[in-house]
TORBA-333849 format. One record per atom (N, C-alpha, C, CB): residue in three letters; atom name; x, z, y. Coordinates in steps of 0.1 Angstrom, whole numbers. Atoms other than C-alpha are relative to their C-alpha. Glycine has a CB too. Example, Ala and Ser with C-alpha at 12.3 -4.5 7.8 and 13.67 -1.06 7.14 Angstrom:
[r "ala" "N" [9 0 -12]] [r "ala" "CA" [123 78 -45]] [r "ala" "C" [9 0 12]] [r "ala" "CB" [-10 12 0]] [r "ser" "N" [-9 0 -11]] [r "ser" "CA" [137 71 -11]] [r "ser" "C" [-8 8 11]] [r "ser" "CB" [4 -14 5]] 
//
This chain:
[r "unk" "N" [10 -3 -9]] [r "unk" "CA" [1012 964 928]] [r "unk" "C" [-2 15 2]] [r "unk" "CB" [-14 -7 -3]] [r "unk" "N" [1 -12 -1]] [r "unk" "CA" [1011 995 942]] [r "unk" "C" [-9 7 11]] [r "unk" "CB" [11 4 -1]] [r "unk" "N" [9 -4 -16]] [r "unk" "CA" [984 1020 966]] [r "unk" "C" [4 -6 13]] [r "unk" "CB" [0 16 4]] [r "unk" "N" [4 8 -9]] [r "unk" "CA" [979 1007 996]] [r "unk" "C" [5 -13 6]] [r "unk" "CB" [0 5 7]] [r "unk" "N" [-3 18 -1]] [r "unk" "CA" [993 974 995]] [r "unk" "C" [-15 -11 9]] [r "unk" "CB" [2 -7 -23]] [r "unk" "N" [10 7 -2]] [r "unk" "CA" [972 944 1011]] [r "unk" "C" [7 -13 -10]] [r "unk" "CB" [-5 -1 17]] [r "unk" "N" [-5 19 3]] [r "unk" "CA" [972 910 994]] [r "unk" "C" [-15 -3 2]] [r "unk" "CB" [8 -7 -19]] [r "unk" "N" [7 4 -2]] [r "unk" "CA" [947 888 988]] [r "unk" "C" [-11 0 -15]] [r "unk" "CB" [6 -11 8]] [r "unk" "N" [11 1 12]] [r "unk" "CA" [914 891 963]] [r "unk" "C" [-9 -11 0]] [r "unk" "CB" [-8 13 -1]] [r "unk" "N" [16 12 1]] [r "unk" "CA" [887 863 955]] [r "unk" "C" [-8 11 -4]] [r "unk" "CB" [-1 -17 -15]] [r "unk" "N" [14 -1 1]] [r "unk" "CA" [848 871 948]] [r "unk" "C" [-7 -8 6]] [r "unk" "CB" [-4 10 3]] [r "unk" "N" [7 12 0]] [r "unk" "CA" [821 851 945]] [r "unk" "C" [-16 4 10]] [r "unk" "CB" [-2 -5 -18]] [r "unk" "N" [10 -3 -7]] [r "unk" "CA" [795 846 970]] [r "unk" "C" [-10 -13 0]] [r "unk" "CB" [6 4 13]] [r "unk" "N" [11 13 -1]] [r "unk" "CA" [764 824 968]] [r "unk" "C" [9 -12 -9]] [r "unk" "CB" [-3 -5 20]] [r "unk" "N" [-3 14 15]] [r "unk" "CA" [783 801 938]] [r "unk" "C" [14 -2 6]] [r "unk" "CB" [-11 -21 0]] [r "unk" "N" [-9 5 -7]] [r "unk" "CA" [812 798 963]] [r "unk" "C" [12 15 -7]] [r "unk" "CB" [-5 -2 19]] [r "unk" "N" [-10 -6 2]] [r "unk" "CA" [848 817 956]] [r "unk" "C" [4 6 17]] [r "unk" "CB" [10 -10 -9]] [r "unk" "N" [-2 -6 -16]] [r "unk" "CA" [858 838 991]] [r "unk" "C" [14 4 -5]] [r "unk" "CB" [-13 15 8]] [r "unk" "N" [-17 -10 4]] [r "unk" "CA" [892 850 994]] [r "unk" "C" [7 10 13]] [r "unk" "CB" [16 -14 -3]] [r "unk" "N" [-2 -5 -12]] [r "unk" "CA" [899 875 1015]] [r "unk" "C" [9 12 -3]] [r "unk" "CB" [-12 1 8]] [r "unk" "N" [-9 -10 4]] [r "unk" "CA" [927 904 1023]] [r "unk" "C" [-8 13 -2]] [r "unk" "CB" [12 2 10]] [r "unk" "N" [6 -15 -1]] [r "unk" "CA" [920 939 1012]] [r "unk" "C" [10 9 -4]] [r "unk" "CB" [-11 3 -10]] [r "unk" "N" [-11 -12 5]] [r "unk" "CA" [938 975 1002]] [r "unk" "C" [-1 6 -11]] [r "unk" "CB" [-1 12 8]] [r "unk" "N" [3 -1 13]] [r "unk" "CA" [944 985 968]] [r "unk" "C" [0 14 2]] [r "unk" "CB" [9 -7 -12]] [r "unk" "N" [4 -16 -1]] [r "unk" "CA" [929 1022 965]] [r "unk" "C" [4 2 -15]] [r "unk" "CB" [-19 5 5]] [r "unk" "N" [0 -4 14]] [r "unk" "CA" [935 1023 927]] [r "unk" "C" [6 -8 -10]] [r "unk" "CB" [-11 3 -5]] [r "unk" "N" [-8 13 9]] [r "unk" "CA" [957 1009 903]] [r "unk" "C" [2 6 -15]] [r "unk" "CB" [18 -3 7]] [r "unk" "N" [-1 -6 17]] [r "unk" "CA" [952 1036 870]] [r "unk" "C" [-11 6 -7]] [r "unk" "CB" [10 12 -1]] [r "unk" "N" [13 1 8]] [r "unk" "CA" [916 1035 862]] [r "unk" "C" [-2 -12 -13]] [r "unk" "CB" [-11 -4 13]] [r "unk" "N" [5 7 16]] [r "unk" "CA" [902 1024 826]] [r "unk" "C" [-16 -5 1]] [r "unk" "CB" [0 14 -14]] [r "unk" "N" [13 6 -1]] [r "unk" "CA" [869 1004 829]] [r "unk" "C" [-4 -6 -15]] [r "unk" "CB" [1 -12 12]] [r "unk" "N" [4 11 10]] [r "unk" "CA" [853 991 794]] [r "unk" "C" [13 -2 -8]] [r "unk" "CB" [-5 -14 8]] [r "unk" "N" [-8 6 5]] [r "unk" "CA" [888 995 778]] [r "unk" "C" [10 -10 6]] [r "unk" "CB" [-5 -2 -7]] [r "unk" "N" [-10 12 -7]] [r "unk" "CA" [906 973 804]] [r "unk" "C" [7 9 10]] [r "unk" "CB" [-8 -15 9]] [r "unk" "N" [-10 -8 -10]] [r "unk" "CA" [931 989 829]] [r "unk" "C" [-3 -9 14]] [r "unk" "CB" [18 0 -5]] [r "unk" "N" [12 0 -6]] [r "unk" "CA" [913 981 862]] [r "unk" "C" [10 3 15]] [r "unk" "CB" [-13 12 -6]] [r "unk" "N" [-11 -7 -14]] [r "unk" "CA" [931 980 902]] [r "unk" "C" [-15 -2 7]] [r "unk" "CB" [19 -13 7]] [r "unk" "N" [9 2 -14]] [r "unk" "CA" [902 986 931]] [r "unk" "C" [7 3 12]] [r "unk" "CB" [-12 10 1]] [r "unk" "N" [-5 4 -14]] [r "unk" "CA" [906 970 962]] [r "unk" "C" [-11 3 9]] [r "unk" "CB" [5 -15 1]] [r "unk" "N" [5 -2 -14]] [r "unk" "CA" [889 979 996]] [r "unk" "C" [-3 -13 7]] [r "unk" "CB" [9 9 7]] [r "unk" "N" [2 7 -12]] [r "unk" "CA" [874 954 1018]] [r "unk" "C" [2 5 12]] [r "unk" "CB" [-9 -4 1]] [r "unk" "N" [-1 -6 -14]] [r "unk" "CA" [878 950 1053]] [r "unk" "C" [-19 5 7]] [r "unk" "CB" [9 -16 10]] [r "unk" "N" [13 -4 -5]] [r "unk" "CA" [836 955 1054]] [r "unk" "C" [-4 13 -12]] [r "unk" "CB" [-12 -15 0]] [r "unk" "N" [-3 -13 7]] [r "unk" "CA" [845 987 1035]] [r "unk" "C" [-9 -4 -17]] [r "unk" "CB" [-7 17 11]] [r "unk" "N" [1 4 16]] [r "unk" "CA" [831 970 996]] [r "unk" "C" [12 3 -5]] [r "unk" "CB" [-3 -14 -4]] [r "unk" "N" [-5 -1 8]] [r "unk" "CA" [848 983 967]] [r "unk" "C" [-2 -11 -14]] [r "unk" "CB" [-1 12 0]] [r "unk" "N" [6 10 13]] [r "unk" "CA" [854 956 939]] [r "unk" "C" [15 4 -9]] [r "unk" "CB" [-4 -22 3]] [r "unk" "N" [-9 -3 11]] [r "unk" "CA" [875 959 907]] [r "unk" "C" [3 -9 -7]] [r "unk" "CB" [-3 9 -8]] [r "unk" "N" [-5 13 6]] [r "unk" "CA" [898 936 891]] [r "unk" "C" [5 5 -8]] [r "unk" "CB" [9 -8 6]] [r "unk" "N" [-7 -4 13]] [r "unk" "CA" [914 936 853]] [r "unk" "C" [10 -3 3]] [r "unk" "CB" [-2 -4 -12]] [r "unk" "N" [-16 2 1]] [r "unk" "CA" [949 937 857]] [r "unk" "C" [5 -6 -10]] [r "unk" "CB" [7 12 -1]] [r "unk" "N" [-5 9 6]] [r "unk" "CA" [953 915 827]] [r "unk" "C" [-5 -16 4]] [r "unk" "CB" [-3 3 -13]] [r "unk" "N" [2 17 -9]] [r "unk" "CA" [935 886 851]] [r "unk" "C" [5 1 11]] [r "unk" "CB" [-16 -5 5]] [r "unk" "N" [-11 5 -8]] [r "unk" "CA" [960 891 879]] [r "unk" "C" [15 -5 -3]] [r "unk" "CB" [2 9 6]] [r "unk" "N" [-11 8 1]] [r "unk" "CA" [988 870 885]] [r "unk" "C" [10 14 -2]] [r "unk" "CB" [3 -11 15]] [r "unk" "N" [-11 -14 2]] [r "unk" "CA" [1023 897 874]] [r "unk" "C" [5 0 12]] [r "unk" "CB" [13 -1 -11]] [r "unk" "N" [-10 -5 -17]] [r "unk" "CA" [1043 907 904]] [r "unk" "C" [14 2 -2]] [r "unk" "CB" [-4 18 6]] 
//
């Protein structure tokens, strides 16, 4: 996975799972000891995923 790629991210809305495309702005941030990719929405939200809970590439 690399900057500005789109795929596709889940988050949870009202109990429900949403899945929708976004742009990965960051793929070499450290969060809490976890190595950390942020993706961009298309309603410009930033959310952050652990790269040991994505699928490998």
């Amino acid at each position: 996975m690399e900057v500005g790629n789109i795929r596709e991210f889940g988050y949870w809305v009202n109990g429900n799972i949403v899945h929708e495309p976004a742009r990965v702005i960051s793929t070499d941030k450290v969060t809490s000891g976890l190595k950390v990719i942020e993706a961009e929405f298309q309603d410009g939200s930033v959310r952050k995923y652990s790269r040991q809970h994505l699928p490998k590439e």
